[in-house]
C-alpha positions as a Markdown table, in Angstrom:
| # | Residue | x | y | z |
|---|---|---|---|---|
| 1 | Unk | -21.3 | -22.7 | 24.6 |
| 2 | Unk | -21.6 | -24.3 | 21.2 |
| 3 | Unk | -19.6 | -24.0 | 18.2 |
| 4 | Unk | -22.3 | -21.9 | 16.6 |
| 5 | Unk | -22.6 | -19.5 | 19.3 |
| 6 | Unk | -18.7 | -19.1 | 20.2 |
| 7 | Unk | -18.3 | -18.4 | 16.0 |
| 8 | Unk | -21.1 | -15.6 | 16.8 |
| 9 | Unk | -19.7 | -14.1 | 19.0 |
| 10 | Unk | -16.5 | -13.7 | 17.8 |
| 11 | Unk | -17.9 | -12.1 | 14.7 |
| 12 | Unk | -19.9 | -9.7 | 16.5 |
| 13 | Unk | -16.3 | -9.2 | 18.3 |
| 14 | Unk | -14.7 | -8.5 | 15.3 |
| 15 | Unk | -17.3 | -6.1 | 14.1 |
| 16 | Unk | -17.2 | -4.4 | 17.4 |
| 17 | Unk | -13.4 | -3.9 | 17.1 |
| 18 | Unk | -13.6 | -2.4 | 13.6 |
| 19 | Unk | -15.8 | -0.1 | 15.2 |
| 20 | Unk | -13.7 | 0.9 | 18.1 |
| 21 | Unk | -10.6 | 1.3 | 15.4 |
| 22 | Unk | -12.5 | 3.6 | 13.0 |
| 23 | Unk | -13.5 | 5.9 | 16.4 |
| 24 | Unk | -10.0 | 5.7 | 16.9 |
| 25 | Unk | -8.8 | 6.5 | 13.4 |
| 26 | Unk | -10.6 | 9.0 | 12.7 |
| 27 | Unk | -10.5 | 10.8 | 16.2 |
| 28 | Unk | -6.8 | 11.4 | 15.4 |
| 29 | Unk | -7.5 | 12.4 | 12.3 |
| 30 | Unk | -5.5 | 10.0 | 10.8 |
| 31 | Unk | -7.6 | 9.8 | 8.0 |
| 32 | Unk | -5.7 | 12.7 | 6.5 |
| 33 | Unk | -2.6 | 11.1 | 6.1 |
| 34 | Unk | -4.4 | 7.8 | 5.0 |
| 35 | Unk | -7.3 | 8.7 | 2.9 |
| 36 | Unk | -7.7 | 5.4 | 1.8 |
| 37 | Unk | -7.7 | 3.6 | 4.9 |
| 38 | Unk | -10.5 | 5.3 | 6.4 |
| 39 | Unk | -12.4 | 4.5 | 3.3 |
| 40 | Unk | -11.5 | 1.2 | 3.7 |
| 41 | Unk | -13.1 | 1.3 | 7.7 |
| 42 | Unk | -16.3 | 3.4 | 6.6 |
| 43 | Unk | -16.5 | 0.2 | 3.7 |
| 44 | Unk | -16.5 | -2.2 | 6.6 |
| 45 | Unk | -18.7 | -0.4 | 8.7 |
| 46 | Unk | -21.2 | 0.4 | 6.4 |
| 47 | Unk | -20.8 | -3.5 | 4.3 |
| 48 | Unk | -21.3 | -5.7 | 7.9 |
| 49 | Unk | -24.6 | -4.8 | 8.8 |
| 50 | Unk | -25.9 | -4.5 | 5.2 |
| 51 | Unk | -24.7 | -7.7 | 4.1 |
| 52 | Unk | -26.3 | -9.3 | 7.3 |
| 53 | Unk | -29.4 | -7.9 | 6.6 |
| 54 | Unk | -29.5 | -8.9 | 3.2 |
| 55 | Unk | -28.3 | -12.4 | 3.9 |
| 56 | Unk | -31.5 | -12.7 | 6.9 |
| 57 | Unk | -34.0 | -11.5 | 4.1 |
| 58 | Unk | -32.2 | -14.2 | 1.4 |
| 59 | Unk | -32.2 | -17.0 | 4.1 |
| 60 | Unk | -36.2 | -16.5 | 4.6 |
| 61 | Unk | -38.4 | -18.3 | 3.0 |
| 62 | Unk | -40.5 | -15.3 | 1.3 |
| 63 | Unk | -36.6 | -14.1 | 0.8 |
| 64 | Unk | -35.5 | -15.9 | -2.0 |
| 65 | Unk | -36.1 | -14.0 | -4.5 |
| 66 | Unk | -33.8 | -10.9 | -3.3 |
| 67 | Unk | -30.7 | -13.5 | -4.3 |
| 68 | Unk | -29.2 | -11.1 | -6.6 |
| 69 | Unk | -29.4 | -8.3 | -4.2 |
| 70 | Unk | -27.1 | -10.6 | -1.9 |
| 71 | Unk | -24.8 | -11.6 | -4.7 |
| 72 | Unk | -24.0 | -8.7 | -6.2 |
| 73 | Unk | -23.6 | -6.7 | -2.8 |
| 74 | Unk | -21.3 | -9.1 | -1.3 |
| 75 | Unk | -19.0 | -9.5 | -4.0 |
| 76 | Unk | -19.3 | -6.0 | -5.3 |
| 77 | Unk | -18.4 | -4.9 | -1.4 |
| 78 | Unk | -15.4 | -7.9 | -2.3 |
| 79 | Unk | -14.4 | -6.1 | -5.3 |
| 80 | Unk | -14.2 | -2.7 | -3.6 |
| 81 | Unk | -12.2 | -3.4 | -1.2 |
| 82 | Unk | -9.4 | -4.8 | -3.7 |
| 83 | Unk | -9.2 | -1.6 | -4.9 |
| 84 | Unk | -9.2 | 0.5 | -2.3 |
| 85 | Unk | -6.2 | -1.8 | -0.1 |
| 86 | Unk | -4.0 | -1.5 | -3.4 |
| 87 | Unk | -4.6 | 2.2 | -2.8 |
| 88 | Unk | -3.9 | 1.6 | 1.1 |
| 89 | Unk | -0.8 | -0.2 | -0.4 |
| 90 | Unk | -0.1 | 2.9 | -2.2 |
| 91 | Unk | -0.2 | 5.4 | 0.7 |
| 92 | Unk | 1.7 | 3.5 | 3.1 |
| 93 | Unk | 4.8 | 3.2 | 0.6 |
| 94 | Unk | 4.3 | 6.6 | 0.3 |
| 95 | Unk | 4.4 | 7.9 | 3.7 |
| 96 | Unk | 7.4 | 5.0 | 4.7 |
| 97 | Unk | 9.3 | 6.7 | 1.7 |
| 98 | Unk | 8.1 | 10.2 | 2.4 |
| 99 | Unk | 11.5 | 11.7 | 3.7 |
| 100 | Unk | 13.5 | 10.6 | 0.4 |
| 101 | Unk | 11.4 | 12.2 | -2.4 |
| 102 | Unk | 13.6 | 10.7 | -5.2 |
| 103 | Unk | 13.0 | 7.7 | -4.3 |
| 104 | Unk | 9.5 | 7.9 | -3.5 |
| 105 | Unk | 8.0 | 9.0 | -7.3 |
| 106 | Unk | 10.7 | 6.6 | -8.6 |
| 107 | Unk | 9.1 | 3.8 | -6.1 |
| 108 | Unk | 5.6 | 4.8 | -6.8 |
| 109 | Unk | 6.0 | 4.3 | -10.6 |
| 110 | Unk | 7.6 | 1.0 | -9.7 |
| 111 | Unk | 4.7 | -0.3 | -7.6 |
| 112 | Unk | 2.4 | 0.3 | -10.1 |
| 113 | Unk | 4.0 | -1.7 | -12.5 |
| 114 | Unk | 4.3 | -4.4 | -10.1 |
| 115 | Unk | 0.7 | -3.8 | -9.3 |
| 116 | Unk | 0.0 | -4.4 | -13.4 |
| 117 | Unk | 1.9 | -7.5 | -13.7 |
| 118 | Unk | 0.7 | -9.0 | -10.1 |
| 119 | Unk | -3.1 | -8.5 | -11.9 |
| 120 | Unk | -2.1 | -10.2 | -15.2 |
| 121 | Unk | -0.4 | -13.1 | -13.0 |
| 122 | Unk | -2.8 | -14.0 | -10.3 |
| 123 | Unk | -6.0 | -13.1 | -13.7 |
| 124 | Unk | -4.0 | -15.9 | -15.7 |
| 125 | Unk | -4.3 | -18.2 | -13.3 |
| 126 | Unk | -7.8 | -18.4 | -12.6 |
| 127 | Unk | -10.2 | -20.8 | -14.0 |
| 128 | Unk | -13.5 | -19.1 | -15.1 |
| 129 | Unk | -14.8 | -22.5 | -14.5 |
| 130 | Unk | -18.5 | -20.4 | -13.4 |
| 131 | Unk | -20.5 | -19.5 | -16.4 |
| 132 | Unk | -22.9 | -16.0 | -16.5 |
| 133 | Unk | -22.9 | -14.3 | -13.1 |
| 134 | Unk | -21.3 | -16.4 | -11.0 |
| 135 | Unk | -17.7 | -15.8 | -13.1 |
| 136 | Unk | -18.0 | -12.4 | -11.0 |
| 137 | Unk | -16.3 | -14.6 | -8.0 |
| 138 | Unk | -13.9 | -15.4 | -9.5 |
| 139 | Unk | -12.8 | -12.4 | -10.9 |
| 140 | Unk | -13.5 | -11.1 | -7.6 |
| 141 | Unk | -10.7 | -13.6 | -6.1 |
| 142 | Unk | -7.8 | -12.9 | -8.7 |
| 143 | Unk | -8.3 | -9.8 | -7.9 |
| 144 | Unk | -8.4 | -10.0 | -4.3 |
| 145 | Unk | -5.3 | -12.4 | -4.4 |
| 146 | Unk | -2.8 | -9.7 | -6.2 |
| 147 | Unk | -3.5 | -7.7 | -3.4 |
| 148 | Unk | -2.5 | -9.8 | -1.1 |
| 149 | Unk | 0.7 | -10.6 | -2.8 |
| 150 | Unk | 1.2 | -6.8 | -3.2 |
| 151 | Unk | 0.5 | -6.7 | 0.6 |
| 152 | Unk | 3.1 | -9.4 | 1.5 |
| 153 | Unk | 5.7 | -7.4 | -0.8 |
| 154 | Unk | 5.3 | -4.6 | 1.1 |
| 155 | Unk | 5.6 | -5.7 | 4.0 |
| 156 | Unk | 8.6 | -7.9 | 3.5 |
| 157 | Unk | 9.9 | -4.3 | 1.9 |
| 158 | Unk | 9.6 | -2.6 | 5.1 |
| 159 | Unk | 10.9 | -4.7 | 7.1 |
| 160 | Unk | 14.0 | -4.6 | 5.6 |
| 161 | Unk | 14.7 | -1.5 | 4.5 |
| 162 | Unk | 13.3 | -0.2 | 8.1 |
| 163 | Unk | 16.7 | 0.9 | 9.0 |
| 164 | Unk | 17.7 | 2.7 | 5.7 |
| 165 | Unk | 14.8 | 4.8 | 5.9 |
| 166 | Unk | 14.3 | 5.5 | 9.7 |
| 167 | Unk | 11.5 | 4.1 | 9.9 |
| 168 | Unk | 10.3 | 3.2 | 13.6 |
| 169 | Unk | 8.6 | 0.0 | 14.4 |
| 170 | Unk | 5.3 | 2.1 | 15.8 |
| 171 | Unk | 5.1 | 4.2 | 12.6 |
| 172 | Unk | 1.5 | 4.3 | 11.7 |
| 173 | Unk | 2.6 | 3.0 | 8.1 |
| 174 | Unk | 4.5 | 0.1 | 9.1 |
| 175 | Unk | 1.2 | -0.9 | 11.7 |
| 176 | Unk | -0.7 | -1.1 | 8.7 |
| 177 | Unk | 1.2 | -2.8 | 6.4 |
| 178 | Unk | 2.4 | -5.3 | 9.7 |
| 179 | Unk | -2.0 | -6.0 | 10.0 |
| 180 | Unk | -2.8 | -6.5 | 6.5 |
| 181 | Unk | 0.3 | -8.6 | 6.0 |
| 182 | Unk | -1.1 | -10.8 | 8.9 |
| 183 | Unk | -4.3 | -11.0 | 7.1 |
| 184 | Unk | -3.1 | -11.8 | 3.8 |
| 185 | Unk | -0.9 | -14.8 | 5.4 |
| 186 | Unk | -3.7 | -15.8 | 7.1 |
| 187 | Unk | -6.2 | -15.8 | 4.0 |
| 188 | Unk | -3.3 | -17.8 | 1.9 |
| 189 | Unk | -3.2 | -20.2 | 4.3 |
| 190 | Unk | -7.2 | -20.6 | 4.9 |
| 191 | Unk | -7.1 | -20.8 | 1.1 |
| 192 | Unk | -5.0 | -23.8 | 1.4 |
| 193 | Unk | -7.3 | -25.9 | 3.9 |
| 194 | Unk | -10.5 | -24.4 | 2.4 |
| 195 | Unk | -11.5 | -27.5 | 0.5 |
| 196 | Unk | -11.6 | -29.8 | 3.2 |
| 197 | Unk | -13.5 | -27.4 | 5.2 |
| 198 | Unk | -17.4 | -28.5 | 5.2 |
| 199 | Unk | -19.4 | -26.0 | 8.1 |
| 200 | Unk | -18.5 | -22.3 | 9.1 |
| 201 | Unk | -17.4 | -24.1 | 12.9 |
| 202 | Unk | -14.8 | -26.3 | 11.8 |
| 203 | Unk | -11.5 | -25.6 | 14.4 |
| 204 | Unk | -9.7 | -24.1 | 11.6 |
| 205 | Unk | -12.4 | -21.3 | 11.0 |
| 206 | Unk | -11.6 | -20.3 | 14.8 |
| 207 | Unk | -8.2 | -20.3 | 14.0 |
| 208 | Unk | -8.8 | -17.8 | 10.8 |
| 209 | Unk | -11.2 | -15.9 | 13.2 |
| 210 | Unk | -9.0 | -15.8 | 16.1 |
| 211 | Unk | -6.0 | -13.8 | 13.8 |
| 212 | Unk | -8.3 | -11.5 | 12.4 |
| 213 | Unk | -9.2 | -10.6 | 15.8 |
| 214 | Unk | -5.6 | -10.5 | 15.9 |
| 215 | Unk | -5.1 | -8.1 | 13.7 |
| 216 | Unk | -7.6 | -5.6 | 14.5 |
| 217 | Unk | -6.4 | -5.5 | 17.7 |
| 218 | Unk | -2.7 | -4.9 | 17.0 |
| 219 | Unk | -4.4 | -1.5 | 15.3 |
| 220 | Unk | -6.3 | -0.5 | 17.7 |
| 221 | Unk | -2.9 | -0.6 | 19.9 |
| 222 | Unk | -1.6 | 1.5 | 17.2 |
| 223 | Unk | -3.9 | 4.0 | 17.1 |
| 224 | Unk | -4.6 | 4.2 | 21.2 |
| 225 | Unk | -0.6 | 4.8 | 21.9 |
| 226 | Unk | 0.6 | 7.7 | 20.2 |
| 227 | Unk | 2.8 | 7.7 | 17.4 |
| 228 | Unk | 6.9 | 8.4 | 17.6 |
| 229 | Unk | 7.2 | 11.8 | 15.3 |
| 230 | Unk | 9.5 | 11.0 | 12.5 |
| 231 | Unk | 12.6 | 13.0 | 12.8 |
| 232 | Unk | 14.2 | 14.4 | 9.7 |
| 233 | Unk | 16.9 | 12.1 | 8.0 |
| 234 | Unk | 20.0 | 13.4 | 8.0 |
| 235 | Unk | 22.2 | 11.4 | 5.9 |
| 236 | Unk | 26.2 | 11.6 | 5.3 |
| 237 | Unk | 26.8 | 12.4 | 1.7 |
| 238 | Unk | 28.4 | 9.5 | 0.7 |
| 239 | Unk | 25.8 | 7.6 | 1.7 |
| 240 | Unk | 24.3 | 4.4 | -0.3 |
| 241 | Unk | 20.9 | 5.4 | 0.1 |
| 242 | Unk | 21.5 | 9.1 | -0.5 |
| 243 | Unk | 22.6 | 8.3 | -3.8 |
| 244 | Unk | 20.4 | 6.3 | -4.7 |
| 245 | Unk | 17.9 | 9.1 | -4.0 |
| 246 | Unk | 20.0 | 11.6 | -5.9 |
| 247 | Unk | 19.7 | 8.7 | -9.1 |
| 248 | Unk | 16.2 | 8.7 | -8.8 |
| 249 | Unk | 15.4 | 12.3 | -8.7 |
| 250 | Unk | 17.6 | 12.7 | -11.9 |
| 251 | Unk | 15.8 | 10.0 | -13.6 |
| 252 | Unk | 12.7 | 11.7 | -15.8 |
| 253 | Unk | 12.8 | 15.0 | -13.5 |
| 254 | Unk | 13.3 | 18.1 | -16.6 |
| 255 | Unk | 15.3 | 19.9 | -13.7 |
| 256 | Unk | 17.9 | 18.2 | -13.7 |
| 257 | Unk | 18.8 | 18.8 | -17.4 |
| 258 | Unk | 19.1 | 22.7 | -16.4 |
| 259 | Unk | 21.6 | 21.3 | -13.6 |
| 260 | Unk | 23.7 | 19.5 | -15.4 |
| 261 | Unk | 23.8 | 21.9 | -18.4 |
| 262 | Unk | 24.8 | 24.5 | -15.9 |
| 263 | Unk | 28.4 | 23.1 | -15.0 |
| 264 | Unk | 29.1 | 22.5 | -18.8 |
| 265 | Unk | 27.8 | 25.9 | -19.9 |
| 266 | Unk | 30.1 | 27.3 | -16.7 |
| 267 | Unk | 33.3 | 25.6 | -18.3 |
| 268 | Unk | 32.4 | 27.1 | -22.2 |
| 269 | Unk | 32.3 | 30.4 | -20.6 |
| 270 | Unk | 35.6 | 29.3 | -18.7 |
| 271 | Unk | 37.4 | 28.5 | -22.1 |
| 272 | Unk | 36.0 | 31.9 | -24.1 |
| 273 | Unk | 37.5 | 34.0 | -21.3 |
| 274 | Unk | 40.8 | 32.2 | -21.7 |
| 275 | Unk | 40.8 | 32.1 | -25.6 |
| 276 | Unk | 39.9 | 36.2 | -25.3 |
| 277 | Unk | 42.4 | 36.2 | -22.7 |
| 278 | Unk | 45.1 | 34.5 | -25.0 |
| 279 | Unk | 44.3 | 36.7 | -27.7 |
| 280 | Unk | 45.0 | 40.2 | -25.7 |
| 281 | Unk | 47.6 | 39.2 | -24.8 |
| 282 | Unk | 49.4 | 38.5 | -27.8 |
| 283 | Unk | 47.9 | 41.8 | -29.3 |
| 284 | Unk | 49.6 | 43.2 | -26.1 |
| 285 | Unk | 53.0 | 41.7 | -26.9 |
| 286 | Unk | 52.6 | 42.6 | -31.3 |
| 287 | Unk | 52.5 | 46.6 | -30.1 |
| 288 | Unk | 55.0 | 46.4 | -27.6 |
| 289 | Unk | 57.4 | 44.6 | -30.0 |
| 290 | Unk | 56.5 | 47.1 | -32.9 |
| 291 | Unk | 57.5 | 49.9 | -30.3 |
């Protein structure tokens, strides 16, 4: 088999096993609890074939004219998908910190932050060295790189902080995070040997092939077996984590002003009753003395 015909194949692999992992996704319904992620499959499903058929009708000869078309699909399609994985990133912290609600909208308010300043970063470092409408690729590739680095982040997040928020190794959450982390390493590092790649069969395009296909199939394990149900977390009070959940929900939440005011309003009432009590009293004693 040649080099052409083995890269072939393993693309029409690939495409195959994002269409297995969608059936599988959505069959248990798993696109409820990830909105985002199924977007992100429908995106792919829909993209592959369209982008292949534009790329046939550009590669003809009659074809060239429908450049455009090409261009502005594939890296519109790029675009896209930066977006929705920062909102994949956003639902799988969500659901890892789901059982510590503090936390969690504390977290979330966090990541987007870290989002904001990831964008500015990875936007300051780019070049803009292409003029009219070729500057949309790289825009399309800053943008593309903060995700990954939020990605990454994430990942490294879960991993250790698994234990602190019961978080089993065959979550759902942590699967997705663990397959997009791959990818993101594995895009860095094609990223890094990409200028002294000249044809699509080069060995080291097999090896960037070969861990997508990695990937995909590490969900597609995820999503055959099923999922460990998360137990509630019962925590001691003194807990590290627990107060640090307790922090959080205090932090910008209006109820727990009411809270606190309630113990100091208890211990004004506390004092009146023992300043009226005083008082009695000594009337008590001023009548019995008069008598």
């Amino acid at each position: 088999m040649s080099p052409q015909s083995a890269m072939s194949l393993m693309n029409v692999v690939e495409f195959a096993l994002w269409a297995v992992l969608a059936f599988l996704f959505w069959k248990k319904k798993l696109n409820g609890r990830f909105p985002a992620m199924g977007m992100y499959l429908a995106l792919r499903l829909i993209s592959t074939p369209a982008l292949l058929g534009a790329y046939w009708v550009y590669s003809q000869p009659w074809g060239r004219n429908y450049f455009p078309v090409y261009f502005f699909g594939f890296w519109g399609n790029y675009i896209a998908s930066a977006v929705i994985l920062f909102l994949i990133c956003m639902e799988v912290f969500r659901s890892a910190l789901s059982a510590f609600s503090g936390l969690m909208k504390f977290g979330i308010v966090v990541f987007r932050w870290a989002a904001v300043a990831s964008v500015l970063v990875s936007f300051s470092t780019v070049s803009f060295s292409h003029r009219g409408m070729l500057a949309l690729a790289d825009v399309a590739y800053g943008l593309m790189r903060s995700v990954s680095i939020l990605e990454l982040c994430l990942l490294a997040f879960l991993c250790l902080s698994m234990n602190a928020l019961r978080l089993p190794v065959r979550d759902m959450a942590f699967g997705i995070s663990l397959g997009f982390g791959v990818m993101s390493t594995n895009d860095f590092v094609q990223s890094l040997v990409g200028s002294k790649l000249t044809k699509l069969t080069a060995p080291e395009q097999f090896v960037y092939e070969s861990v997508i296909l990695l990937a995909l199939g590490m969900w597609v394990v995820y999503c055959a077996l099923p999922e460990p149900v998360r137990k509630p977390v019962v925590l001691p009070i003194n807990s590290t984590i627990y107060r640090w959940n307790e922090i959080a929900s205090a932090l910008g939440h209006s109820g727990t002003q009411v809270a606190v005011q309630q113990p100091a309003n208890s211990f004004f009432l506390t004092d009146v009753e023992r300043v009226v009590e005083k008082v009695l009293n000594r009337n008590l004693k001023g009548k019995e003395s008069e008598s």
